[in-house]
N, C-alpha and C positions, 0 to 999 in steps of 0.2 A: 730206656732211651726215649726221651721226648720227642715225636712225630711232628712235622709239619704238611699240612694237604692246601693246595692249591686246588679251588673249586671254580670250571669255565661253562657260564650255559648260554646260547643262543637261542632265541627264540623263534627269527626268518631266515631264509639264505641268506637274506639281502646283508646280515652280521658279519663280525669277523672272528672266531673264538681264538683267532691264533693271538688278534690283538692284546686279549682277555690276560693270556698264558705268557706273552712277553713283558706285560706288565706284573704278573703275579713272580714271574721269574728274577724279572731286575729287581723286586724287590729283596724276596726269599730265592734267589740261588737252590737250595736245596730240598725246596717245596715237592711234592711228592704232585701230581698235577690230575686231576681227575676233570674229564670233559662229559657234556651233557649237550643232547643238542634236538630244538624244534619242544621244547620239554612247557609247552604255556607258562602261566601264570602262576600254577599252584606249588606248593612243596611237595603235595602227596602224589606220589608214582614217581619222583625223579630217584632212576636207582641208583646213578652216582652218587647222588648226595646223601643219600641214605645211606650208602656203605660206608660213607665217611664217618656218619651221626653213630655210626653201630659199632666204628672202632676205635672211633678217638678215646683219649682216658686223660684224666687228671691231669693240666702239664703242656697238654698236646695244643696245638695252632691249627686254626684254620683260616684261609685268605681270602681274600671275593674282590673283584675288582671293583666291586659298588654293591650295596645293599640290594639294591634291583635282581643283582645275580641270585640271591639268596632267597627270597620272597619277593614278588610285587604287591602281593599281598597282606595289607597292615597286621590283619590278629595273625593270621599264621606267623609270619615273619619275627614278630616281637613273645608269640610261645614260644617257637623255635629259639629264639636268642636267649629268651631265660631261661631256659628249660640247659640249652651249654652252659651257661654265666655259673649256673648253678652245679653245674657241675665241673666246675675251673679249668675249663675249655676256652683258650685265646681267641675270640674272633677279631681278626683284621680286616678293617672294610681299606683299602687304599685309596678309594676319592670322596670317604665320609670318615677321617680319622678321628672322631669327635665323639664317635658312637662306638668305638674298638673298647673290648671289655678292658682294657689296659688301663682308661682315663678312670674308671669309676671302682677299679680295685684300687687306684692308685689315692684316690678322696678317702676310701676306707680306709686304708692303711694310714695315710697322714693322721684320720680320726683317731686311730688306735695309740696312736705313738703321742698322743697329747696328753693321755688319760693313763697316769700312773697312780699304783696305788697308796692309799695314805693312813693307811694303818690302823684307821677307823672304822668298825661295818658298816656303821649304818651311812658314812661319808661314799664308802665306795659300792654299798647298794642304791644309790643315789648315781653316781657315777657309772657302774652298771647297767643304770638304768636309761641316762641319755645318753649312752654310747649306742646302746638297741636304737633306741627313737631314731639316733644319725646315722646309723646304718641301715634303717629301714628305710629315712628319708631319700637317702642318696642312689638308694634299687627304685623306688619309685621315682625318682629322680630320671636315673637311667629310662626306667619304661618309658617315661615321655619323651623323652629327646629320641627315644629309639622308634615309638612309633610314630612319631615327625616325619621322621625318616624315610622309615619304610611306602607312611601316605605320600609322600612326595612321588616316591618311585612309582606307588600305583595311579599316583595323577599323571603321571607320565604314559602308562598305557593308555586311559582313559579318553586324554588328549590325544592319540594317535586313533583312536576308535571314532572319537569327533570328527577331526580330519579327514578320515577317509570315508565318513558319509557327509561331509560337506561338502567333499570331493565330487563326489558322485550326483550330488542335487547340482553342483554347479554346470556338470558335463550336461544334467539333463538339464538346464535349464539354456545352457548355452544350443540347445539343439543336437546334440552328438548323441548318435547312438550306437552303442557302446558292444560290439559283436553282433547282436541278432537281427537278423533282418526285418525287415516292419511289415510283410509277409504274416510272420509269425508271430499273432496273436496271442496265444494263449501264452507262451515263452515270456512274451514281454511281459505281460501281468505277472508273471511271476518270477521275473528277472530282479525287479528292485528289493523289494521284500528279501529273496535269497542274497542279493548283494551284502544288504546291510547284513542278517544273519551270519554271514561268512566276515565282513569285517568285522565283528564283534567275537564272533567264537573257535574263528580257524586259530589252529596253531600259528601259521604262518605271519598272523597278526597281533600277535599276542594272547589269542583266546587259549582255549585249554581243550579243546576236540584236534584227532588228527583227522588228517582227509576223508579216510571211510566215515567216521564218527560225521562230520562235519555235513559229508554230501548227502547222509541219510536224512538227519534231522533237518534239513534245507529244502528236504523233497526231491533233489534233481540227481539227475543219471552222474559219475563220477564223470564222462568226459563232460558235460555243460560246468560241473564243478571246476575242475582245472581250468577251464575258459572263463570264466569269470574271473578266478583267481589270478590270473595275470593279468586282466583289465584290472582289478584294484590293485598291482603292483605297478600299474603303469599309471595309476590315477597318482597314487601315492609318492611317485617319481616326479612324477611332473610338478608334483605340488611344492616340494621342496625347493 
């Protein structure tokens, strides 16, 4: 029996995964629904999605509300796709249907159905031969538009990484200072630097560290961690 999985991941609170699940839902009704949440950037460690890659088989669907869900990441994102394509795993992206392995089995099969044979060898080792070439053209084909794709999605992080340290030079530049008191000298030096590091690599923001991981390599104690972290959710609020 061919499976279908519904795959949901969030990156901040600030998300909605429920949104993710009612869009995967009205599409596939009978989507099997696997949720992932706070999970960064990368594919490696997400264990929903790994469970799904470790059971899917020949036949079987998987859905993603947008490529972003999958990888925001270009190479991973576009191995991971070929690595199912290849082994005749349906991916459905719902707001990139362009790039659903659907469109590019479907160019090969029209290719196939062209090319009969004519009763010739050396006519249909010729034919043989640019059926390969156009079905080889058309998987490369595919990788480019798929990692189009994928880069999109990661300009997308990127751009929100911009934002919220442009965010933050604008507060300082407008004079606002942003939790610590001007007392505290040595905090302050070492407030903007941790800023920017945490909107680059927390979870929360897209990066790929959770909070312990985040407040270690920042240098600062977890509760100055969390205080920051809601000054850049409030930077990031406002901006919008």
């Amino acid at each position: 029996m061919q499976m279908i999985y519904g795959y949901c991941r969030i990156s901040t609170k600030k998300q909605n995964i429920e949104r993710q699940e009612r869009n995967i839902l009205a599409a596939y009704p009978k989507a099997h629904i696997y949720k992932e949440r706070y999970t960064g950037t990368k594919t490696q460690g997400r264990k929903a999605l790994d469970k799904i890659v470790g059971s899917v088989r020949s036949g079987d669907t998987i859905v993603f509300d947008s490529v972003s869900r999958m990888s925001r990441n270009a190479a991973e994102g576009v191995e991971l796709y070929m690595d199912l394509f290849n082994k005749d795993v349906e991916l459905v992206f719902l707001k990139e249907p362009f790039v659903n392995t659907s469109v590019y089995r479907e160019k090969i099969k029209v290719q196939v159905s062209k090319i009969d044979s004519t009763g010739s060898k050396a006519t249909d080792r010729l034919l043989d031969t640019l059926m390969k070439a156009l079905h080889d053209y058309t998987i490369e084909l595919a990788r480019e538009q798929i990692e189009l794709a994928f880069r999109q999605a990661q300009k997308e992080v990127d751009d929100l990484h911009k934002s919220t340290a442009e965010g933050i030079e604008t507060a300082r530049r407008n004079g606002k200072q942003i939790g610590t008191p001007k007392g505290a000298k040595l905090t302050i030096k070492k407030k903007a630097p941790a800023l920017e590091f945490i909107s680059k690599h927390s979870r929360a923001f897209g990066g790929e560290l959770n909070d312990t991981q985040c407040a270690a390599a920042a240098k600062i104690c977890r509760k100055t961690f969390y205080k920051y972290k809601v000054e850049l959710q409030e930077l990031l609020d406002k901006e919008k």
